[in-house]
PDB file of N, CA, C and O in Angstrom:
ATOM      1  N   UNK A   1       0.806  -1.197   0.000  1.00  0.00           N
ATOM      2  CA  UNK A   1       0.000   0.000   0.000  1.00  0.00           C
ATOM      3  C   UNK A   1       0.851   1.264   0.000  1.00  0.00           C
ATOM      4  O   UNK A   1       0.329   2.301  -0.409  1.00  0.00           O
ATOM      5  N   UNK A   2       2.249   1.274   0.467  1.00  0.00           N
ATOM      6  CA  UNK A   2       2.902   2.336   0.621  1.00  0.00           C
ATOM      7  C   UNK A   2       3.500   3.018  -0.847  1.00  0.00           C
ATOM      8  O   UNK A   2       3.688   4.205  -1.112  1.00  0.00           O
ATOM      9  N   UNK A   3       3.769   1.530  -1.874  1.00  0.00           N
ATOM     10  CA  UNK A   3       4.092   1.446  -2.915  1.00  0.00           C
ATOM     11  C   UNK A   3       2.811   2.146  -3.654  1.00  0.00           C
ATOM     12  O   UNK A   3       3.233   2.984  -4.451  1.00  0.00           O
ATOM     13  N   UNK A   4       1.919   2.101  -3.650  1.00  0.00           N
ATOM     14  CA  UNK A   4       0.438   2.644  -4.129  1.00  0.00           C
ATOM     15  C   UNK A   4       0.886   4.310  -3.885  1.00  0.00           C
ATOM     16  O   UNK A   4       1.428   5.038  -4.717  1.00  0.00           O
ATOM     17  N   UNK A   5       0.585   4.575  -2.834  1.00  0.00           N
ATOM     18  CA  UNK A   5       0.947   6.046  -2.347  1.00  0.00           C
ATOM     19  C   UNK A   5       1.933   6.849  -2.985  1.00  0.00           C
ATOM     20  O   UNK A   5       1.498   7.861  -3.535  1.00  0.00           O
ATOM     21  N   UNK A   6       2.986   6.669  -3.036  1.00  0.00           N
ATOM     22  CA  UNK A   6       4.602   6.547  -4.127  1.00  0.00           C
ATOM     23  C   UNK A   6       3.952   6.758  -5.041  1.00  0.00           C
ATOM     24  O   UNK A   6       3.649   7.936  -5.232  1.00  0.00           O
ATOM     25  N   UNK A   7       3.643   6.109  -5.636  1.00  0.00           N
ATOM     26  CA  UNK A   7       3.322   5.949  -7.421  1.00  0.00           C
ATOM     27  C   UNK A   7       2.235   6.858  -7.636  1.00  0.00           C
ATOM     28  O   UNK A   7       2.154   7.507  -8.679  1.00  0.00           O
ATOM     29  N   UNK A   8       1.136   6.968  -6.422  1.00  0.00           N
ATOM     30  CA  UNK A   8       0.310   8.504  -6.630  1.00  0.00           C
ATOM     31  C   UNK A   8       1.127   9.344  -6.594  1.00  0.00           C
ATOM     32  O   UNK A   8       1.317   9.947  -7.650  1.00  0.00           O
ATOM     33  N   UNK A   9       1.831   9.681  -5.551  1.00  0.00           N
ATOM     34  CA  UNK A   9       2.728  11.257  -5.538  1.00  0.00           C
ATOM     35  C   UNK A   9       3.404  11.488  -6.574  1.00  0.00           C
ATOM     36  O   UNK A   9       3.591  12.641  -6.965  1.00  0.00           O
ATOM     37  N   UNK A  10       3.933  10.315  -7.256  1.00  0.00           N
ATOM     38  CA  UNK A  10       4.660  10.574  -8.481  1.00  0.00           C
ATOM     39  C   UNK A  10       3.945  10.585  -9.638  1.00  0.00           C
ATOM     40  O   UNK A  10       4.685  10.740 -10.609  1.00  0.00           O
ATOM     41  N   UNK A  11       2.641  10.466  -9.947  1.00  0.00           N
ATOM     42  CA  UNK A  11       1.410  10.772 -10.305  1.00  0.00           C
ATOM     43  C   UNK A  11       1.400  12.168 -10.999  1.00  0.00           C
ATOM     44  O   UNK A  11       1.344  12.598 -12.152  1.00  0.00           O
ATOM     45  N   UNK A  12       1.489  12.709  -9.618  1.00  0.00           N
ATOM     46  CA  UNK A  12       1.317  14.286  -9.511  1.00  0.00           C
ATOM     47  C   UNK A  12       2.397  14.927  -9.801  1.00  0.00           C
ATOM     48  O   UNK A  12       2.351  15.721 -10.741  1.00  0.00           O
ATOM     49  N   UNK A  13       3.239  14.801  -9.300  1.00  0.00           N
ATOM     50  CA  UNK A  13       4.892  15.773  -9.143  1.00  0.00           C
ATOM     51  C   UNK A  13       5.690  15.307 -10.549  1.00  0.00           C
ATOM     52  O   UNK A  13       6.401  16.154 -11.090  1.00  0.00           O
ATOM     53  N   UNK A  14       5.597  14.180 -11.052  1.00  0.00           N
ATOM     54  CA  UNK A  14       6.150  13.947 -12.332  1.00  0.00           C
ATOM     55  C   UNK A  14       5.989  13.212 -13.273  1.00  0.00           C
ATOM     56  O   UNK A  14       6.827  12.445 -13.749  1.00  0.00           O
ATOM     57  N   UNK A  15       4.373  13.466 -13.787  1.00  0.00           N
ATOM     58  CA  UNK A  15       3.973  12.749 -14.732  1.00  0.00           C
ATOM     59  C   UNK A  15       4.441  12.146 -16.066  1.00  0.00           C
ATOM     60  O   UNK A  15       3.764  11.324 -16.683  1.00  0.00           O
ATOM     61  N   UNK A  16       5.813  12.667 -16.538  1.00  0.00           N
ATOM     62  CA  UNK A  16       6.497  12.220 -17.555  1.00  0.00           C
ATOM     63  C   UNK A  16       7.440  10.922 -17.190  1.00  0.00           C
ATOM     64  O   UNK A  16       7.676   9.967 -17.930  1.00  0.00           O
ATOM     65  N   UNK A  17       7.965  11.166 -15.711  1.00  0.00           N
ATOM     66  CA  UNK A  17       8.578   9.453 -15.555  1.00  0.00           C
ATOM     67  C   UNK A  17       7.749   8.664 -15.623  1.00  0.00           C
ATOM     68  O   UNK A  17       7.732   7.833 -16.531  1.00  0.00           O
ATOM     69  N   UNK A  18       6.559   8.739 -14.376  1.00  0.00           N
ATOM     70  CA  UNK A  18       5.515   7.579 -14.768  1.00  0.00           C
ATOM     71  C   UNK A  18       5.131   6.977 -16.369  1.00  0.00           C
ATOM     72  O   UNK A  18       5.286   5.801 -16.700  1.00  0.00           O
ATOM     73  N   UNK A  19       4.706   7.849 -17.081  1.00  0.00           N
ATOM     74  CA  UNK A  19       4.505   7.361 -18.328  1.00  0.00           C
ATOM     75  C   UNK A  19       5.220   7.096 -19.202  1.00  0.00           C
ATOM     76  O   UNK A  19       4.923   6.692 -20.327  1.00  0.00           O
ATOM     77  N   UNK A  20       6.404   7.339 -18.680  1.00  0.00           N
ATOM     78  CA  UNK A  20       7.773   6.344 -19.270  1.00  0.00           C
ATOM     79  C   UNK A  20       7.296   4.470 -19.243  1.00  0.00           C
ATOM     80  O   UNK A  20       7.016   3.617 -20.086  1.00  0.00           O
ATOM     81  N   UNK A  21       7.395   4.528 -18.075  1.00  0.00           N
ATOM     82  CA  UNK A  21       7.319   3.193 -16.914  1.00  0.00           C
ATOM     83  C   UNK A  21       5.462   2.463 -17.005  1.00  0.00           C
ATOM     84  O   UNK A  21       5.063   1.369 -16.607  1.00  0.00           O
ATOM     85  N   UNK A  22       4.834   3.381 -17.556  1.00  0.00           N
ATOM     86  CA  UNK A  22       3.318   2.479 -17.090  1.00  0.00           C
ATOM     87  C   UNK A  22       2.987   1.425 -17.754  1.00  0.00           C
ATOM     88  O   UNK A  22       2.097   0.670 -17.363  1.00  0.00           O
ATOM     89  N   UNK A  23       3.563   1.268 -18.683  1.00  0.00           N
ATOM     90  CA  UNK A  23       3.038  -0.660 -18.909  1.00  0.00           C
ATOM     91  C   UNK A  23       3.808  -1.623 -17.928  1.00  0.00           C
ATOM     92  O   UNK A  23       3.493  -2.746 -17.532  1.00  0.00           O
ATOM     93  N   UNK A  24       4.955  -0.818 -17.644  1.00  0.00           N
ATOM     94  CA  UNK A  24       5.350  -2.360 -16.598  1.00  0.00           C
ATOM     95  C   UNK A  24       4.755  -2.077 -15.186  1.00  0.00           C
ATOM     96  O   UNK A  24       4.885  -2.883 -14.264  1.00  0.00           O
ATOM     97  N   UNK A  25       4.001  -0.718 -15.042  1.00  0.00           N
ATOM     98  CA  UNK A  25       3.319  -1.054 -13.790  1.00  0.00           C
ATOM     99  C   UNK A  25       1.661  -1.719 -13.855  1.00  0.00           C
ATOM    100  O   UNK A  25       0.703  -1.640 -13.086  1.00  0.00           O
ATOM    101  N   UNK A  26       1.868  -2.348 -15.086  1.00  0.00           N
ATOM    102  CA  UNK A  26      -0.096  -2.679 -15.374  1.00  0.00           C
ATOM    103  C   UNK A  26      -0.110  -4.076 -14.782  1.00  0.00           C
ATOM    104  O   UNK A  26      -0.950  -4.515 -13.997  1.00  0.00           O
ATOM    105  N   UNK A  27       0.993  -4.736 -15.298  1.00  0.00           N
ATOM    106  CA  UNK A  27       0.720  -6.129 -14.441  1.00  0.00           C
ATOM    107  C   UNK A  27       0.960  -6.182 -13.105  1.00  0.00           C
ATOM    108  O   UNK A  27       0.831  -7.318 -12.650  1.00  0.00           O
ATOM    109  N   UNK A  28       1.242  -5.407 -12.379  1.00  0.00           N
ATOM    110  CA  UNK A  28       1.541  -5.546 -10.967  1.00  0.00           C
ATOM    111  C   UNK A  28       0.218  -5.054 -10.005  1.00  0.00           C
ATOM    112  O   UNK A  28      -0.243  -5.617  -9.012  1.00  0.00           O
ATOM    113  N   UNK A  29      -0.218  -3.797 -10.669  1.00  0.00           N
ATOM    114  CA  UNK A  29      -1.674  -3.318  -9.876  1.00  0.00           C
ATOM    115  C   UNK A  29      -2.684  -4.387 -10.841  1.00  0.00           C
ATOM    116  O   UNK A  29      -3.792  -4.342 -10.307  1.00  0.00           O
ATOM    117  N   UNK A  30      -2.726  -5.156 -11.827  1.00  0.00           N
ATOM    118  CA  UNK A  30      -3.979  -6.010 -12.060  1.00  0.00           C
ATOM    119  C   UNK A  30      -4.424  -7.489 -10.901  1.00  0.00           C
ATOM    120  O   UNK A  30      -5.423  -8.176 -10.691  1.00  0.00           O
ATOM    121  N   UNK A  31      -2.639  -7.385 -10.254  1.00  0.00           N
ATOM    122  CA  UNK A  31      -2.333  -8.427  -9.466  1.00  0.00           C
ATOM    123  C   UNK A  31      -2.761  -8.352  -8.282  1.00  0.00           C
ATOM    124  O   UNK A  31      -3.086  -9.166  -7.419  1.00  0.00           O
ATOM    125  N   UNK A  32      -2.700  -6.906  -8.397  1.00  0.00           N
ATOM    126  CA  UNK A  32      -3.389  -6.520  -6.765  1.00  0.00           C
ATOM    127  C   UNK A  32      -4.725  -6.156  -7.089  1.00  0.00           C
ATOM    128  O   UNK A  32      -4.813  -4.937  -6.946  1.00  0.00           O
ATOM    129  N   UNK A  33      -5.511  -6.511  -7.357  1.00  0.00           N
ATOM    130  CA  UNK A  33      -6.853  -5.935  -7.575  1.00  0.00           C
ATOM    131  C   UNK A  33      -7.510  -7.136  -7.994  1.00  0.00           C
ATOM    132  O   UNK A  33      -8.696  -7.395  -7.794  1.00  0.00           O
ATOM    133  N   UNK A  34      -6.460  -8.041  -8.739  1.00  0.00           N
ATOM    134  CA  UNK A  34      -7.658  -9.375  -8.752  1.00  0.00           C
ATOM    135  C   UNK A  34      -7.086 -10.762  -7.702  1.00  0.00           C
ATOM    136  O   UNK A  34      -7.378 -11.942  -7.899  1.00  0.00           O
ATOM    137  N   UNK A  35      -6.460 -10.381  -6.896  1.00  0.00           N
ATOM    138  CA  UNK A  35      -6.076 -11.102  -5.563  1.00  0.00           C
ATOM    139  C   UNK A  35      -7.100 -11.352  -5.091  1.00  0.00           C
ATOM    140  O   UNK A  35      -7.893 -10.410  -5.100  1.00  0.00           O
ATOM    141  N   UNK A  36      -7.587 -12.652  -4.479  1.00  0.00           N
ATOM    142  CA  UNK A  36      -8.583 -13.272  -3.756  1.00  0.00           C
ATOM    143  C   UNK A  36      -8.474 -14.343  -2.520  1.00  0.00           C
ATOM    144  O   UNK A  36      -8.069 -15.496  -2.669  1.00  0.00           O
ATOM    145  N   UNK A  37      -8.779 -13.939  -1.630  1.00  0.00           N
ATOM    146  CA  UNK A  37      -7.792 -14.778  -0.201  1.00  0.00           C
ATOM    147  C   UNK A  37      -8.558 -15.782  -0.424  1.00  0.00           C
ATOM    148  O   UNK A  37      -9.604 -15.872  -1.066  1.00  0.00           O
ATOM    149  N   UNK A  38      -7.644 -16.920   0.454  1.00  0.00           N
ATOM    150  CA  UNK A  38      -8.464 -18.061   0.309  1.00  0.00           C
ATOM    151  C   UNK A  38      -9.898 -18.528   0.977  1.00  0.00           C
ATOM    152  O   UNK A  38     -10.111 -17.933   2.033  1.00  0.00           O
ATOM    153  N   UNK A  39     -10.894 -19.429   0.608  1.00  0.00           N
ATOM    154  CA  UNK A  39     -11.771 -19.321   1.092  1.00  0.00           C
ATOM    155  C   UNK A  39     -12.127 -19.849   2.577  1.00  0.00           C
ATOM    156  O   UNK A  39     -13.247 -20.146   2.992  1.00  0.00           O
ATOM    157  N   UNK A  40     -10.956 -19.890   3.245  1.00  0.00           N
ATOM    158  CA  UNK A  40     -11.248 -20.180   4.748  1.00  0.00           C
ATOM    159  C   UNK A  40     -10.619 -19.144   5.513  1.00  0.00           C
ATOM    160  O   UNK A  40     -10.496 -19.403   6.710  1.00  0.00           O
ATOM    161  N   UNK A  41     -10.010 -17.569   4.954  1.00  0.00           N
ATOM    162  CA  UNK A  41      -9.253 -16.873   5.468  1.00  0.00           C
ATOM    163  C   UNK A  41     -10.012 -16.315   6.545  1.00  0.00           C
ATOM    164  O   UNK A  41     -11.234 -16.453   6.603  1.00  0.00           O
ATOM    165  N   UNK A  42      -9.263 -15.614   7.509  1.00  0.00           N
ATOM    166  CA  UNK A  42      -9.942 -14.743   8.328  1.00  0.00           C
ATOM    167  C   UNK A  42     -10.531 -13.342   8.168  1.00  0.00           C
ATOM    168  O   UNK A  42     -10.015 -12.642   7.297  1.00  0.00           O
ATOM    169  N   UNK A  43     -11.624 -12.788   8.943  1.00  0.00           N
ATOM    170  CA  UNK A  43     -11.712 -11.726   8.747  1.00  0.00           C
ATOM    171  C   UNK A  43     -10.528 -10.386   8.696  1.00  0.00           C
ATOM    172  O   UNK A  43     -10.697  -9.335   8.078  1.00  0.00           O
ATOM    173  N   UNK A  44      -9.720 -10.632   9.246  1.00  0.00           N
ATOM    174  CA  UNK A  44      -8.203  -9.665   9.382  1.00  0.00           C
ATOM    175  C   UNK A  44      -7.657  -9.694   7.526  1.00  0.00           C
ATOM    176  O   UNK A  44      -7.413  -8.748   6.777  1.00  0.00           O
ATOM    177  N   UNK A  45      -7.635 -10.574   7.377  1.00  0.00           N
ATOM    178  CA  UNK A  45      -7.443 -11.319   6.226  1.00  0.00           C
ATOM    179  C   UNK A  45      -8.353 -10.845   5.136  1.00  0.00           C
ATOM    180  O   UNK A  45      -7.669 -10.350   4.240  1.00  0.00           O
ATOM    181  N   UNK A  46      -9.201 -10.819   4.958  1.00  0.00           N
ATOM    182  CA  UNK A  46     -10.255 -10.332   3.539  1.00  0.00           C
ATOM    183  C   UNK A  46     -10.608  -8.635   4.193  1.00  0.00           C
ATOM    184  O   UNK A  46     -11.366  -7.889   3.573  1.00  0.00           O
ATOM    185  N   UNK A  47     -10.140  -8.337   5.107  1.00  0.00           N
ATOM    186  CA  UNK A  47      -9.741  -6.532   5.224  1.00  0.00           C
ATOM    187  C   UNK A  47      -8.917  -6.178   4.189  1.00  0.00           C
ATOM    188  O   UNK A  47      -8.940  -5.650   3.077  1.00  0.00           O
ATOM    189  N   UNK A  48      -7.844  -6.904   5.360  1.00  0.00           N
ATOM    190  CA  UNK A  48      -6.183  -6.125   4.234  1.00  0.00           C
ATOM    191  C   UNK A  48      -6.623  -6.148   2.836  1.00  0.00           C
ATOM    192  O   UNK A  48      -6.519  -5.090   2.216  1.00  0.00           O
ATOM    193  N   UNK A  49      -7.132  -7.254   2.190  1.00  0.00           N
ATOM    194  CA  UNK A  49      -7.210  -7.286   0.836  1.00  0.00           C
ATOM    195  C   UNK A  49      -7.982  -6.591   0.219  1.00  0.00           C
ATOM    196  O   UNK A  49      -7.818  -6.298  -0.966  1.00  0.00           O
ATOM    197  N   UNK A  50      -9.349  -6.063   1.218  1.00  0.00           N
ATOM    198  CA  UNK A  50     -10.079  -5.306   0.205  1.00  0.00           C
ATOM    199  C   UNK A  50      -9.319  -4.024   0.880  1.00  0.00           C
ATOM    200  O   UNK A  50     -10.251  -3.223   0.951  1.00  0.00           O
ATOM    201  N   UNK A  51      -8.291  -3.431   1.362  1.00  0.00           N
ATOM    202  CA  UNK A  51      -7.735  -2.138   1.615  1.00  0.00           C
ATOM    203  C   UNK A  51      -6.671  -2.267   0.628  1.00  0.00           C
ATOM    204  O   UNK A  51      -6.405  -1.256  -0.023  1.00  0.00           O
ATOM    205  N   UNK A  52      -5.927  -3.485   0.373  1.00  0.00           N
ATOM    206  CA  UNK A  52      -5.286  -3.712  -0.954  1.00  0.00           C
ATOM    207  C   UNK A  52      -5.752  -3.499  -2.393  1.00  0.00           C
ATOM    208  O   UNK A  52      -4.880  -3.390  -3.255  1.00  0.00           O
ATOM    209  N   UNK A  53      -6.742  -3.446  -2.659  1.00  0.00           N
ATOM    210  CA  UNK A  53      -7.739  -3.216  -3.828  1.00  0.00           C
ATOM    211  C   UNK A  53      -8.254  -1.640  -3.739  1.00  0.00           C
ATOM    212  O   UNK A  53      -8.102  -0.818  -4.643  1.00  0.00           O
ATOM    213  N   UNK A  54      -8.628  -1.495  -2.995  1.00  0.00           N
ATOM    214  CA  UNK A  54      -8.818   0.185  -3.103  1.00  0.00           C
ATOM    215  C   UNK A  54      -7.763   1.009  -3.183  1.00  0.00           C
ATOM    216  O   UNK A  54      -7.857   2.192  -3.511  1.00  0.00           O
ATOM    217  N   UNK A  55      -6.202   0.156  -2.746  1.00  0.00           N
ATOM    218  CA  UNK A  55      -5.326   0.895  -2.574  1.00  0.00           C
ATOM    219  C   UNK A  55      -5.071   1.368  -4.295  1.00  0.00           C
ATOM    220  O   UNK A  55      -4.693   2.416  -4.817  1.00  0.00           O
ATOM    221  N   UNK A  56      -5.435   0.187  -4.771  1.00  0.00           N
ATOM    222  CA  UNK A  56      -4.472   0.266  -5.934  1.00  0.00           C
ATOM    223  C   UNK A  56      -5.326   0.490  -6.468  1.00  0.00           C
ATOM    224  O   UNK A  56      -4.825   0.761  -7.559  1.00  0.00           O
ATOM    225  N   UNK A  57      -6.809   0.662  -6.636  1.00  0.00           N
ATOM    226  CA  UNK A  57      -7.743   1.272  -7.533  1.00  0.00           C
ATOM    227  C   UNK A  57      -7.819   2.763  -7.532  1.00  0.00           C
ATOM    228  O   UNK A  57      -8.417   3.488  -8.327  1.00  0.00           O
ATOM    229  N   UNK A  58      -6.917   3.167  -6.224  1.00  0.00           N
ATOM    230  CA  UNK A  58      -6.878   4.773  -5.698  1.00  0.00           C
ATOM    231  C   UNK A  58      -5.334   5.142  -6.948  1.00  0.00           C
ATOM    232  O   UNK A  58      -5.225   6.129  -7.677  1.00  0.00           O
ATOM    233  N   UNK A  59      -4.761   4.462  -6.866  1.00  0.00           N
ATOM    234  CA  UNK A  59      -2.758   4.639  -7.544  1.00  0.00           C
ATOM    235  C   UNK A  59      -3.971   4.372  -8.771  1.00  0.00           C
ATOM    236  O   UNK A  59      -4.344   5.508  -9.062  1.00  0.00           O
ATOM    237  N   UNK A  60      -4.544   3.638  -9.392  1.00  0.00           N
ATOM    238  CA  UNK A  60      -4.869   3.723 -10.842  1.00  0.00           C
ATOM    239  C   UNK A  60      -5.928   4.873 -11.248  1.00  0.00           C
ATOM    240  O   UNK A  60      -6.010   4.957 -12.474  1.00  0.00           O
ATOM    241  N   UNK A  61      -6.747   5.769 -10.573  1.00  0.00           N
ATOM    242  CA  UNK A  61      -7.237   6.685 -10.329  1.00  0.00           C
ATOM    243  C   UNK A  61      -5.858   8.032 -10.762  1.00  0.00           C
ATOM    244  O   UNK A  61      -5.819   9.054 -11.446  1.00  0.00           O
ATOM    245  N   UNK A  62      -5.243   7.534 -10.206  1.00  0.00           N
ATOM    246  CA  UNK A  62      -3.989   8.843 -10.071  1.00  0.00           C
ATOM    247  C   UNK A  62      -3.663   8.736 -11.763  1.00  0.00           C
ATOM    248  O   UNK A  62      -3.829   9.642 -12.580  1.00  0.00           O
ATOM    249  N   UNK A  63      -3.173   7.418 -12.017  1.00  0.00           N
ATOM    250  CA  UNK A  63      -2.671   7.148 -13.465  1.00  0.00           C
ATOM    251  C   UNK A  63      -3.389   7.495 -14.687  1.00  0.00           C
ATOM    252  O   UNK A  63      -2.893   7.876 -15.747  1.00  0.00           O
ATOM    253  N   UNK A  64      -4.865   7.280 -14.351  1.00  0.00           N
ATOM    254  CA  UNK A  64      -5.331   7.960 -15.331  1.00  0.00           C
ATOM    255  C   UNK A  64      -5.578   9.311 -15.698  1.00  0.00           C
ATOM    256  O   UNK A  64      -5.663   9.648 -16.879  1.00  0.00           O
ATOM    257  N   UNK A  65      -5.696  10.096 -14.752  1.00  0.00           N
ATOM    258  CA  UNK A  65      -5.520  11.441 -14.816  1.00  0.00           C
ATOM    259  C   UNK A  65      -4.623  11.966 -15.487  1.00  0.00           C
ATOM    260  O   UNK A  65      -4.717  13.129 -15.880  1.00  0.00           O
ATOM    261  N   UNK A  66      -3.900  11.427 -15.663  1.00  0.00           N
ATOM    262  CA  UNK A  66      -2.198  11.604 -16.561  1.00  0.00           C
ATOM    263  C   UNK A  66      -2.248  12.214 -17.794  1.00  0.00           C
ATOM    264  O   UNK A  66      -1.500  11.466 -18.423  1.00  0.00           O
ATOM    265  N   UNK A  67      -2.504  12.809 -18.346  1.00  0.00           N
ATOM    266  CA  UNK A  67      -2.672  13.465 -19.946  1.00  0.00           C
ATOM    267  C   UNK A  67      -1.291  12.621 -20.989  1.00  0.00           C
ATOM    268  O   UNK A  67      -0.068  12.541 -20.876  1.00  0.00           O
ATOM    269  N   UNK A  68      -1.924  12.303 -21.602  1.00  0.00           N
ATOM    270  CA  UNK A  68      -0.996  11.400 -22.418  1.00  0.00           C
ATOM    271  C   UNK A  68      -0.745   9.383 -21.791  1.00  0.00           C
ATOM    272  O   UNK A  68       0.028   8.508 -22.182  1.00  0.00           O
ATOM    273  N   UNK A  69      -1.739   9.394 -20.805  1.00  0.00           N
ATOM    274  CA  UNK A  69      -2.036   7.632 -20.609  1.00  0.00           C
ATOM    275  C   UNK A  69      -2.545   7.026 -21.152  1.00  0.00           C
ATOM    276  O   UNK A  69      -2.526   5.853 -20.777  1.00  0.00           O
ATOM    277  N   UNK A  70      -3.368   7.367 -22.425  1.00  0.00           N
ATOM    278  CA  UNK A  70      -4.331   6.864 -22.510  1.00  0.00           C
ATOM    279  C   UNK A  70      -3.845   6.367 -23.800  1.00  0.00           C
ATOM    280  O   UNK A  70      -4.708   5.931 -24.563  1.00  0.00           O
ATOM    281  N   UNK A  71      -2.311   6.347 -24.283  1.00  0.00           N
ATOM    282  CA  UNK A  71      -1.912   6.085 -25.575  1.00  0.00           C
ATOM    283  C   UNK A  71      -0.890   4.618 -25.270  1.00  0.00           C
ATOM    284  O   UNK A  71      -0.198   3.955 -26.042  1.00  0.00           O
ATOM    285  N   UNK A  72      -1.163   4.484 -23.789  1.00  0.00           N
ATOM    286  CA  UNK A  72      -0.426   2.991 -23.649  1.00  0.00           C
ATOM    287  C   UNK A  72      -1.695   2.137 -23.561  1.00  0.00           C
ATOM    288  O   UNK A  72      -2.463   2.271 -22.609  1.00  0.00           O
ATOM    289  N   UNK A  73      -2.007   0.912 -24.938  1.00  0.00           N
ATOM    290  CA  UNK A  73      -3.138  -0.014 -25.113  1.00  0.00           C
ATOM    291  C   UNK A  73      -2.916  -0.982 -23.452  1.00  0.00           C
ATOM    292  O   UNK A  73      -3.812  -1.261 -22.656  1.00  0.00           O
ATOM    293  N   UNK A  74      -2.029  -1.181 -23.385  1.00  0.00           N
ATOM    294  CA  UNK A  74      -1.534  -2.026 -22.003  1.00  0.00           C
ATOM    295  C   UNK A  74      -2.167  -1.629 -20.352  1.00  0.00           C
ATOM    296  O   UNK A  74      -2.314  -2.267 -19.310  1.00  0.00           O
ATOM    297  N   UNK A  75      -2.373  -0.511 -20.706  1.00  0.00           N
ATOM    298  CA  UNK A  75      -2.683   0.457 -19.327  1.00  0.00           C
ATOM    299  C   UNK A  75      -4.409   0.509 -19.702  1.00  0.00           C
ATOM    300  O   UNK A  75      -5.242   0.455 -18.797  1.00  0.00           O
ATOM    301  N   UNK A  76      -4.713   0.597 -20.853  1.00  0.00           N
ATOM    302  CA  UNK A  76      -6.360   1.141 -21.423  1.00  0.00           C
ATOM    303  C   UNK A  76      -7.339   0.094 -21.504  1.00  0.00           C
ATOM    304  O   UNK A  76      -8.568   0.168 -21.493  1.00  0.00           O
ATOM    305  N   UNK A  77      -6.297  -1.252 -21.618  1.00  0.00           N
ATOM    306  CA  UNK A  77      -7.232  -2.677 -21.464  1.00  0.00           C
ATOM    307  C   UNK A  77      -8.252  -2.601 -20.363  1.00  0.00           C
ATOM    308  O   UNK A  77      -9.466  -2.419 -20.269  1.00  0.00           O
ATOM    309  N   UNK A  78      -6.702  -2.933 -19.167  1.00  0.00           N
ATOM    310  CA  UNK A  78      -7.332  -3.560 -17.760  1.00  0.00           C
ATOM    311  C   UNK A  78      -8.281  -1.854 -17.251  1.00  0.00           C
ATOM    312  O   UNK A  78      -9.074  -1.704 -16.321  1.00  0.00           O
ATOM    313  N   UNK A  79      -7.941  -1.127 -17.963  1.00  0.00           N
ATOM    314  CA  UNK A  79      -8.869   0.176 -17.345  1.00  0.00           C
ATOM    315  C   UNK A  79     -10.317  -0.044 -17.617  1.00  0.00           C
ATOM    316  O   UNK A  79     -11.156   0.164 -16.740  1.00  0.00           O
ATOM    317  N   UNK A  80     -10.615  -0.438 -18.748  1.00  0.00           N
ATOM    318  CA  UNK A  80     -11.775  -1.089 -19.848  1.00  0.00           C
ATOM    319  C   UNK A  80     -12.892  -1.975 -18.671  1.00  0.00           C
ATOM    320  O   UNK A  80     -14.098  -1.801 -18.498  1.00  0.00           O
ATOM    321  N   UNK A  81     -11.832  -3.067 -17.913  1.00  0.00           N
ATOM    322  CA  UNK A  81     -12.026  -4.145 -17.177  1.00  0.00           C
ATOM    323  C   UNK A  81     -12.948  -3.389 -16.386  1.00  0.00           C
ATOM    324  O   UNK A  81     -14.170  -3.329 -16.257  1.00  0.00           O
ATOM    325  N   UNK A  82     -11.818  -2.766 -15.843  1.00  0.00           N
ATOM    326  CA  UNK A  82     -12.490  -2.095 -14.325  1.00  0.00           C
ATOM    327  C   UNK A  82     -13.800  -1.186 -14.461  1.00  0.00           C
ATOM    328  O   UNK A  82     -14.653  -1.157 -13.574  1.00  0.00           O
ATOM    329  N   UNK A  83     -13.861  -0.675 -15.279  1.00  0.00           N
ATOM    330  CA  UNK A  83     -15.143   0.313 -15.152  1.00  0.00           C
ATOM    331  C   UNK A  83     -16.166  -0.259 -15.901  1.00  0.00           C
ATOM    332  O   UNK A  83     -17.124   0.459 -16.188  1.00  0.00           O
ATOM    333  N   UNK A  84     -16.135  -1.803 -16.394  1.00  0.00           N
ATOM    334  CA  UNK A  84     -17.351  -2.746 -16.714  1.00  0.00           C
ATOM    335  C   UNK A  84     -17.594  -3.377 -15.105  1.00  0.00           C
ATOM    336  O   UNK A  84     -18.748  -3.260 -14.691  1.00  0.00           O
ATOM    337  N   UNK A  85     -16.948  -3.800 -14.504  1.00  0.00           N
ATOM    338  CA  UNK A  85     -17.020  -4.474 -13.460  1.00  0.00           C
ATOM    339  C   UNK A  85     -18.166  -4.179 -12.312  1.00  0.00           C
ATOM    340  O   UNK A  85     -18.501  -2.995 -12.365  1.00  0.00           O
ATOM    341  N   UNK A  86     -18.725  -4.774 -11.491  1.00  0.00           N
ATOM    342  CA  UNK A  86     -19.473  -4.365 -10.445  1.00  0.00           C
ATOM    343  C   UNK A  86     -18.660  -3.708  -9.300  1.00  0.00           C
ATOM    344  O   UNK A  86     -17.695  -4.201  -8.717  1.00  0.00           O
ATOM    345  N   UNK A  87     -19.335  -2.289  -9.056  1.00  0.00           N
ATOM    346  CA  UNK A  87     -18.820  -1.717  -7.812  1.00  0.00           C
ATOM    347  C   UNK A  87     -18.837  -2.786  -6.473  1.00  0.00           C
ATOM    348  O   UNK A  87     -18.425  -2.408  -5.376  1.00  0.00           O
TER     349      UNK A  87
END
């Protein structure tokens, strides 16, 4: 989650490195967002994960805002995903 935070601030403060770098960050937040604990986990356990999923639905929030993101197909797929999906 701290890594999430990072990658927002750098979001903001320097949107030209990020979009250097954003296809190799697409498989890593799809990883965190379609993570699913196992089905005997604990409640402590299916927290973290859904605070893990917002984390990184919050860092992909940041990414799209980006003027000029929307020209990596890699980044525009799994974006596609997400805003068909059920809230």
């Amino acid at each position: 989650m701290p890594c999430h935070l990072i990658l927002s601030k750098l979001a903001d403060k320097c949107p030209s490195a990020v979009l250097a770098v954003l296809d190799s960050l697409v498989d890593p937040l799809q990883k965190s967002i379609t993570f699913r604990p196992k089905q005997d986990a604990v409640k402590q356990e299916v927290d973290r994960n859904e605070d893990m999923i917002r984390s990184a639905l919050r860092a992909i929030a940041s990414l799209n805002h980006i003027s000029g993101g929307d020209c990596s197909h890699k980044f525009k797929n799994p974006m596609a995903e997400i805003a068909k999906a059920p809230p």
